[in-house]
C-alpha positions in Angstrom: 6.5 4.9 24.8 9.0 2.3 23.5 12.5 2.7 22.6 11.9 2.2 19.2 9.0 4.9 19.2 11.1 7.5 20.9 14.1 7.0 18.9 11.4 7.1 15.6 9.8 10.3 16.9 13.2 12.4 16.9 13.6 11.4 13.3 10.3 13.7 12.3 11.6 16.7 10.2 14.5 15.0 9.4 15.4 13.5 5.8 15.3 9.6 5.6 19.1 9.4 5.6 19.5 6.2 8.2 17.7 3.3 7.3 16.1 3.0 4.0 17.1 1.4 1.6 19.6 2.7 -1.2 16.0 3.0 -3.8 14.2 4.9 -0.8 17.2 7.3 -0.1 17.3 8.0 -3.9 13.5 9.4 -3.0 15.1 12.2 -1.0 11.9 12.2 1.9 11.5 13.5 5.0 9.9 12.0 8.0 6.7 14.6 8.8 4.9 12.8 11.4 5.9 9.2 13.6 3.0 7.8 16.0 2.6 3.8 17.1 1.9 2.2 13.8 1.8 5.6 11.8 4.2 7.5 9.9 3.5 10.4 7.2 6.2 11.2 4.8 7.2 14.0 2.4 8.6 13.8 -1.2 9.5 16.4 -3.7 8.7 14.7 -7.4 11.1 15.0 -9.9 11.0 14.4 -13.9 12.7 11.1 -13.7 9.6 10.2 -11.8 7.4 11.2 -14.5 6.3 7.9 -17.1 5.7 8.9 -20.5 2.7 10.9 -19.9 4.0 12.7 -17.4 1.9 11.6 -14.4 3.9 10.2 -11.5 5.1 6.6 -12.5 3.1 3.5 -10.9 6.6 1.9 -9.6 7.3 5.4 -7.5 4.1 5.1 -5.6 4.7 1.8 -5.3 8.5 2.6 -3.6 6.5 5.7 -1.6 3.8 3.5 0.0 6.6 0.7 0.8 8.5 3.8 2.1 5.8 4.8 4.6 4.4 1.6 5.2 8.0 0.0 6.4 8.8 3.0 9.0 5.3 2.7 9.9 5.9 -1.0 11.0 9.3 0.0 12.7 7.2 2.0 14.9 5.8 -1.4 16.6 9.1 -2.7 18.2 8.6 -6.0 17.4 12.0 -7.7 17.6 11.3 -9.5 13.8 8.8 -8.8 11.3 8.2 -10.0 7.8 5.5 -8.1 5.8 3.8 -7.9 2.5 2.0 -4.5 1.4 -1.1 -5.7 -0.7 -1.4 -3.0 -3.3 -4.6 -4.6 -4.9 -6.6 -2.7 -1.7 -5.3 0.7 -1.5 -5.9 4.2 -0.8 -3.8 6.4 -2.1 -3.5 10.6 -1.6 -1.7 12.8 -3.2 -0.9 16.9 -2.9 1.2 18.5 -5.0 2.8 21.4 -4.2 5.5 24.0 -5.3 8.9 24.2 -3.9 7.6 27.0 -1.5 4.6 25.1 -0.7 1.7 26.3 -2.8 -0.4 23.9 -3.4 -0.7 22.9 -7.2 -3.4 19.9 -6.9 -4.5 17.0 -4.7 -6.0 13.8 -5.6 -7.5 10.5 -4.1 -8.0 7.8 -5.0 -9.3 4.2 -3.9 -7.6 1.5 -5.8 -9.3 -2.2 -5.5 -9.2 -5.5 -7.4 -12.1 -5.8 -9.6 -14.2 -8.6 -7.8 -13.6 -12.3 -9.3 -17.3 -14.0 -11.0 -17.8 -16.8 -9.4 
């Protein structure tokens, strides 16, 4: 295992207090699970996430995949990395769940770019 992946590893159950950015640390996670080129992480949702509907605003799960995508990446050691997350191709999960951790709903969905005619 590398350095990088060990010192990853130790951060599971442990809020994302040391390296994210200043938008991701206003998410409040918490690293659940770090593996070589996988990482699952936990949110709470809160109203100011809500858009005027009340379902969970596109730009959070925007910031939540970027979250988990990024340490993810970090997991790989590579000594520099640029990368783009391609949102047109995505699948995206979601549970919900109270504060004691009943489960309120779950939903998937696949989100793809509509095929150009050509």
């Amino acid at each position: 295992m590398s350095k990088q992946l060990d010192f990853l590893k130790r951060m599971e159950g442990l809020s994302l207090e040391h390296g994210s950015s200043p938008f991701g640390l206003w998410l409040d996670g918490k690293v659940l699970k770090v593996d070589l080129g996988y990482s699952k992480l936990g949110f709470y949702g809160r109203l100011e996430m809500l858009n005027s509907a009340g379902f969970i605003h596109e730009g959070i799960i925007g910031l939540l995949v970027n979250e988990a995508i990024g340490l993810a990446i970090s997991t790989l050691g590579l000594p520099s990395l640029w990368c783009t997350t391609d949102l047109s191709i995505i699948k995206i999960m979601v549970s919900v769940r109270k504060a004691d951790g009943t489960k309120v709903a779950m939903a998937s969905s696949d989100l793809t770019t509509k095929p150009e005619s050509g």
